[in-house]
C-alpha positions in Angstrom: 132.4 85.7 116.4 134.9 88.9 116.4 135.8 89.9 120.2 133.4 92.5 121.5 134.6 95.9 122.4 134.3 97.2 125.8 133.5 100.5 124.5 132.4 102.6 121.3 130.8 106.0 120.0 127.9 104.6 119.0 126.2 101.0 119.7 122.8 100.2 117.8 121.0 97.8 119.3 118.9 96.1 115.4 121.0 95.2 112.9 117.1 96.0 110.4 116.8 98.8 107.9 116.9 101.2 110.4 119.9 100.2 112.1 121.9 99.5 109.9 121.2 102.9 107.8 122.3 104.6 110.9 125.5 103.1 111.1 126.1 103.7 108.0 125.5 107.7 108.0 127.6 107.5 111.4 130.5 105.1 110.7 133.2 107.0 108.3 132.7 109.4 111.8 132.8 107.5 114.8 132.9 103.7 115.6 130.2 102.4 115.1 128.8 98.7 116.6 126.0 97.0 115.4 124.4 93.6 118.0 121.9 91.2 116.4 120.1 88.6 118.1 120.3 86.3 114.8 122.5 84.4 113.1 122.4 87.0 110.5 121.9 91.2 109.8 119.2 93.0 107.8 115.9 92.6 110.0 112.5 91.3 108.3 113.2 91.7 104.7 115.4 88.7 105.1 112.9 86.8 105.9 110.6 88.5 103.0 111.5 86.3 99.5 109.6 88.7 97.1 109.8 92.1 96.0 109.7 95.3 96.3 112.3 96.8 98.2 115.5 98.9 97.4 114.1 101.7 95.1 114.5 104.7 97.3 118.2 103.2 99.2 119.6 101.4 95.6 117.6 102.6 92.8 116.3 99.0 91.6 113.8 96.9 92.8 115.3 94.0 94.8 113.9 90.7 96.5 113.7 91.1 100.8 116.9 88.8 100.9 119.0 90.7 98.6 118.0 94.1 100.2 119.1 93.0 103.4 122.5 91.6 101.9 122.9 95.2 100.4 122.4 96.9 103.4 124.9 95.0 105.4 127.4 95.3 102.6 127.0 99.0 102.3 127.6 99.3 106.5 130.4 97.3 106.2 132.1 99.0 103.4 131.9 102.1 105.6 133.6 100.9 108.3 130.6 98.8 110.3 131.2 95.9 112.9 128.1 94.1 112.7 128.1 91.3 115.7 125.4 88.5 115.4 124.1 86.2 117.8 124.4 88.7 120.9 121.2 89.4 123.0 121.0 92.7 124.6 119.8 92.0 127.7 119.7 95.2 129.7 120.3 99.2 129.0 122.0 101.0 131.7 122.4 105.1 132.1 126.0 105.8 131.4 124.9 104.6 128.3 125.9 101.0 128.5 124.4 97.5 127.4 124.3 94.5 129.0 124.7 91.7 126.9 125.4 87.6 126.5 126.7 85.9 123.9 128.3 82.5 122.7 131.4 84.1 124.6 129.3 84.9 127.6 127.9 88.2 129.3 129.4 91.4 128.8 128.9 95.0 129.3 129.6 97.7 126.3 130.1 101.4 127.2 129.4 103.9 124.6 128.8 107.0 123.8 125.2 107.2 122.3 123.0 103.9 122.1 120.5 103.8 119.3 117.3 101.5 120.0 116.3 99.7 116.5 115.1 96.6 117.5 111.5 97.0 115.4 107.9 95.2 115.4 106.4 91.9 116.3 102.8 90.6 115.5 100.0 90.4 118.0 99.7 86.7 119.0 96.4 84.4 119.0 96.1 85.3 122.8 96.2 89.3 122.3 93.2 88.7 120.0 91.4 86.8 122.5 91.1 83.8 119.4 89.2 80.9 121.4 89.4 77.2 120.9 92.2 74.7 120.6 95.4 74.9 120.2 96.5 72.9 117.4 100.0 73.3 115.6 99.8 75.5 112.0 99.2 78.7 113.7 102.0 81.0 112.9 102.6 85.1 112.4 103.5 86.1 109.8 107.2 86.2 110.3 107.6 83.1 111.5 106.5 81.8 107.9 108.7 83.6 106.0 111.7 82.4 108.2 110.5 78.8 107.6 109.6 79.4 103.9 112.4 81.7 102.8 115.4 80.5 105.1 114.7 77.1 106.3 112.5 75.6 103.4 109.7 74.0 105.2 106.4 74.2 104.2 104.4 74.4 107.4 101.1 74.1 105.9 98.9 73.7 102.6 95.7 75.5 103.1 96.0 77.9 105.8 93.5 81.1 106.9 94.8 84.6 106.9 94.0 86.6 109.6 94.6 90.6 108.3 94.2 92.8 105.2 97.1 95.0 106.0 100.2 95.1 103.8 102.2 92.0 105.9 99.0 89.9 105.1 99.4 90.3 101.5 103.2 89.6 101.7 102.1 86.3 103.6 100.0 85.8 99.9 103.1 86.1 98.3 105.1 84.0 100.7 102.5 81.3 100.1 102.8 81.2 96.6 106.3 80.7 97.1 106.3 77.7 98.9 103.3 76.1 96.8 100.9 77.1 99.9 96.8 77.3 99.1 95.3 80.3 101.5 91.3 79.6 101.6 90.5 82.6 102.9 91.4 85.9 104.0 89.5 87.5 107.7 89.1 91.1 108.3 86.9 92.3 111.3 86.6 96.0 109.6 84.0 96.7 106.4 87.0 97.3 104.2 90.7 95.4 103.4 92.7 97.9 105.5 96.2 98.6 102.3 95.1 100.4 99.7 93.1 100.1 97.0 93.7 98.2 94.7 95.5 95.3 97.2 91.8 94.3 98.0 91.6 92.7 94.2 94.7 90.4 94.9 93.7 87.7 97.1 90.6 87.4 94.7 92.9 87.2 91.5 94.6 84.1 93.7 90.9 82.7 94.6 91.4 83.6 97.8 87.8 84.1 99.9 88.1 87.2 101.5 85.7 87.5 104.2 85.1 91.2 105.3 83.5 92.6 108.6 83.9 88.8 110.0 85.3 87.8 113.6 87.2 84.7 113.9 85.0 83.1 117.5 87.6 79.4 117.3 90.5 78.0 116.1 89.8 74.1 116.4 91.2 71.0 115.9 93.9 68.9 118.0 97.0 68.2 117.1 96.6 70.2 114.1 94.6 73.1 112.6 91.4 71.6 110.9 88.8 74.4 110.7 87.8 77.9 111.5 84.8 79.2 113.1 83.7 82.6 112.0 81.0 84.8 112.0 80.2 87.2 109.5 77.5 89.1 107.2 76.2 85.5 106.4 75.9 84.4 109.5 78.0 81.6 111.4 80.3 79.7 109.2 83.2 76.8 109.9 86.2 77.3 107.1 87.9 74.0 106.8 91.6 74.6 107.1 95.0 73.2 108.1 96.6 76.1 109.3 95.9 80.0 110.9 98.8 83.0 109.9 98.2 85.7 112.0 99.1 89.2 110.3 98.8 92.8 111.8 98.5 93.6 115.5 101.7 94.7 115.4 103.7 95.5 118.5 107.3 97.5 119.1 109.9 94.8 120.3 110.3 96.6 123.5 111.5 94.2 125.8 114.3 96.2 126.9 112.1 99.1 128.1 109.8 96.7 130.5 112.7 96.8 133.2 114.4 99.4 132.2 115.0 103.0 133.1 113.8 105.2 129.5 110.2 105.7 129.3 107.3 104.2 127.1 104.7 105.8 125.2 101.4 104.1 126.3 99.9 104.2 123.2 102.0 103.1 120.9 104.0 100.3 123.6 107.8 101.8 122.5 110.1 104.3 124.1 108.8 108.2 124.2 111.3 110.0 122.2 111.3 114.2 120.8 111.8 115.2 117.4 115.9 114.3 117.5 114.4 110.8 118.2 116.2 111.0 121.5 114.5 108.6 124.6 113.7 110.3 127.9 117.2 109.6 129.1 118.8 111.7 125.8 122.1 109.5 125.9 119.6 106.8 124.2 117.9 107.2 120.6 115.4 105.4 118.8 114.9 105.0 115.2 112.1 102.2 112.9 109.5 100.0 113.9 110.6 100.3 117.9 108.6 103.4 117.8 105.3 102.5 116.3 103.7 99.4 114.7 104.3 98.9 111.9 106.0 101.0 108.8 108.3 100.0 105.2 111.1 98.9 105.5 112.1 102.2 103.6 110.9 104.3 105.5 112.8 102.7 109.0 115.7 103.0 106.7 115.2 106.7 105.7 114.3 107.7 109.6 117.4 105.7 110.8 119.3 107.8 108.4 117.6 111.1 110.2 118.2 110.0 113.6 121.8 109.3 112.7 122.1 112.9 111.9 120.7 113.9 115.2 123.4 111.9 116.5 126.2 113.0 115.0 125.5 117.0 115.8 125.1 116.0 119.3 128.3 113.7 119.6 130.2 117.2 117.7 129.5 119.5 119.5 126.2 120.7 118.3 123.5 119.4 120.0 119.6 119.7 120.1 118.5 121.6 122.7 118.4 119.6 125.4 115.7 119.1 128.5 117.5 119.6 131.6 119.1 123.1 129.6 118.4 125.9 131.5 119.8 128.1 128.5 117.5 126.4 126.0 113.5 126.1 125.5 112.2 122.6 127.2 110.6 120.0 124.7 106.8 120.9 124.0 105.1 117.6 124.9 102.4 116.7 122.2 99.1 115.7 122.8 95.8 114.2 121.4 92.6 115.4 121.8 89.4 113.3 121.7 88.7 111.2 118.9 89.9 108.9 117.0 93.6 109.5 117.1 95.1 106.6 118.4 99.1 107.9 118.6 101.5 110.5 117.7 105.5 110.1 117.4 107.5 112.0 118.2 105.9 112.4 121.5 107.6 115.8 122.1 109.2 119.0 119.6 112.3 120.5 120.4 112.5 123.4 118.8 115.8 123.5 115.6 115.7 119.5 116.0 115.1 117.9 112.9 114.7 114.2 112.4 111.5 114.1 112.6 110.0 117.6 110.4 106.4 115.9 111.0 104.1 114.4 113.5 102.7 110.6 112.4 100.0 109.8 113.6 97.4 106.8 113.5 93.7 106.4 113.9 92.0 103.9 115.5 88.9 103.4 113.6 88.0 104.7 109.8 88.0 108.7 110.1 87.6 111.8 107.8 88.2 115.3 108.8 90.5 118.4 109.5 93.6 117.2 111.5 94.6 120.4 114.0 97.5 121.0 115.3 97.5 123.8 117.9 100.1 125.9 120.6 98.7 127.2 123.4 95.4 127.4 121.7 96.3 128.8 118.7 95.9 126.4 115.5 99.1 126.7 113.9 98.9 123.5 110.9 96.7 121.6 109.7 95.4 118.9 106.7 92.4 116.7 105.5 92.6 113.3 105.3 90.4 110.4 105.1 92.1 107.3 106.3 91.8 103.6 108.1 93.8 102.4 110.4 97.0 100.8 109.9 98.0 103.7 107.7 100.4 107.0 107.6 99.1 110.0 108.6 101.7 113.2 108.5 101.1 116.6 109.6 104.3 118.3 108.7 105.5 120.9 111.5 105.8 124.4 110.9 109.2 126.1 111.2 108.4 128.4 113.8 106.6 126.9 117.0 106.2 128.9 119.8 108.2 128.3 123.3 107.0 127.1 126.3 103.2 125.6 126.3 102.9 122.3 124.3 101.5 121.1 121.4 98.0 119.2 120.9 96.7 117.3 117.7 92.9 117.0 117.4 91.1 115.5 114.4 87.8 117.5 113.3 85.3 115.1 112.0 83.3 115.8 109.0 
């Protein structure tokens, strides 16, 4: 591994779609360092041995693998150094990182730090799964890494736990490797993609098994059945392995001990519309700031953020907090309901990575989404959604200073 530097411009902490999108936008500008924990660049998709990916960044639809390769590539041709194998171990105000290494610990200075270290998937114990615990059970990521990089075969008939879009790339996955699914669980009365994603695991004879709860995982030294309970009652699904998919988390170690502050709901840092943290020498960008979006569109917001970076490091920046010249951040809030979270978690006003609020609901919800200012309703859209997917309510171009902002969804 190359020598790290003791200090840059800009040090991005992911080398994933929205990483390495960012140091791309930023590096014919500034120098620009990339850290990744793994052997290798370019976040999930590397792990992800099917298509689609690439048609917004390269114009043709490319395999997870040879996306991530592209990405890389492009960074590096712009003037990138990407260094693997280096866990960030602590953020520090200044900005710097600490970090360790084959060559040991270290600690980088730079200018601007940009958080892209994305999503991980709720384990067995977050779902409160009882029973054994037997080897075969595995998130979804874990079985692409052994599929698509390592060429195991961890199991041959394994239950999917999910309807989301990651549980129907685990179908594909699965096909892949030769790999049998028996059946597919979803607690909610409808697969939670889109129509028509439902049809697929049927088109694979795959059971799907809606409004169910998974009660046990059992068996000893391996997975041997399921115990579920469903529309039909109580049933036991014979089965040799569990993949867990959905219940997606931000990968916000760093934040646990550290100084920049969290958004409760949605478990990464609180960051304003330039996608800067609550200390402002720290940005955040992808899947860090909510669970769990495309790879696309981490790639396009890493792009954004970039941008927010690069006016601040010339000269230009957003208006800041502590600013007595400019207008403070108007905090965003959500009303009672079903809302579950909003990023950004604050507006400033003239900053524009983010020209929308996403949001998320919690349970299935139709309605009139609000947005107000100091009372006043200012935006607003129907929708009819699930959870697990985008909601956006673009901002307006004017908002008022002062006050704040609050989101409420009107049912019916």
């Amino acid at each position: 591994m190359t020598a790290l530097p003791a200090e840059v411009d800009v040090l991005i902490v992911g080398g994933g779609p929205a990483g390495l999108s960012a140091a791309t936008v930023l590096a014919p500008h500034l120098r620009v360092l990339v850290l990744d924990r793994e052997a290798m660049a370019g976040g999930i998709p590397r792990h992800c041995g099917h298509p689609p990916f690439g048609m917004r960044e390269f114009g043709r639809v490319l395999r997870g693998p040879d996306y991530a390769a592209a990405l890389v590539a492009r960074a590096r041709a712009a003037g990138v150094q990407i260094a693997c194998g280096v866990d960030v171990t602590a953020l520090h105000p200044g900005p710097a990182v600490s970090v360790t290494s084959d060559a040991g610990p270290a600690r980088i200075a730079a200018r601007r730090v940009l958080l892209a270290t994305g999503v991980r998937e709720g384990s067995r114990v977050e779902r409160m799964i009882g029973g054994e615990k037997p080897g075969g059970i595995l998130p979804t990521g874990a079985l692409q890494g052994m599929v698509h990089l390592e060429g195991r075969r961890p199991f041959l008939r394994p239950v999917i736990l999910g309807t989301e879009l990651v549980a129907f790339s685990a179908i594909m996955t699965c096909a892949h490797a030769g790999i049998r699914p028996v059946a597919m669980i979803e607690e909610g009365p409808r697969a939670t993609a889109r129509w028509p994603a439902a049809l697929y695991p049927r088109l694979r004879g795959i059971a799907l098994h809606l409004g169910t709860r998974v009660l046990a995982i059992e068996g000893r030294e391996r997975v041997e059945s399921v115990l579920i309970d469903g529309p039909a009652g109580q049933q036991r699904i014979a089965a040799d392995g569990v993949i867990l998919s959905g219940r997606f988390r931000p990968e916000a170690t760093l934040l646990v001990t550290g100084h920049l502050a969290r958004d409760r709901a949605t478990g990464g840092p609180a960051i304003d519309s330039a996608g800067r943290c609550s200390d402002p020498d720290f940005h955040a960008a992808g899947n860090l700031l909510r669970p769990v979006e495309t790879a696309g569109w981490c790639w396009d917001e890493g792009r954004r953020v970039a941008g927010a970076i690069l006016a601040d490091l010339r000269g230009a920046p957003p208006p800041a907090p502590e600013s007595p010249s400019r207008s403070a951040p108007l905090p965003v809030t959500l009303g009672p309901g079903p809302l579950s979270w909003v990023v950004p978690q604050a507006v400033v006003l003239g900053a524009g990575a983010f020209g929308h609020l996403q949001l998320r609901v919690e349970r299935p919800a139709r309605g009139r989404l609000v947005l107000r200012a100091g009372g006043a309703v200012i935006a607003g859209r129907r929708i009819a959604s699930r959870p697990e997917r985008r909601i956006l309510l673009p901002l307006p171009p004017d908002l008022p200073a002062g006050g704040g902002l609050s989101v409420t969804l009107e049912e019916g």
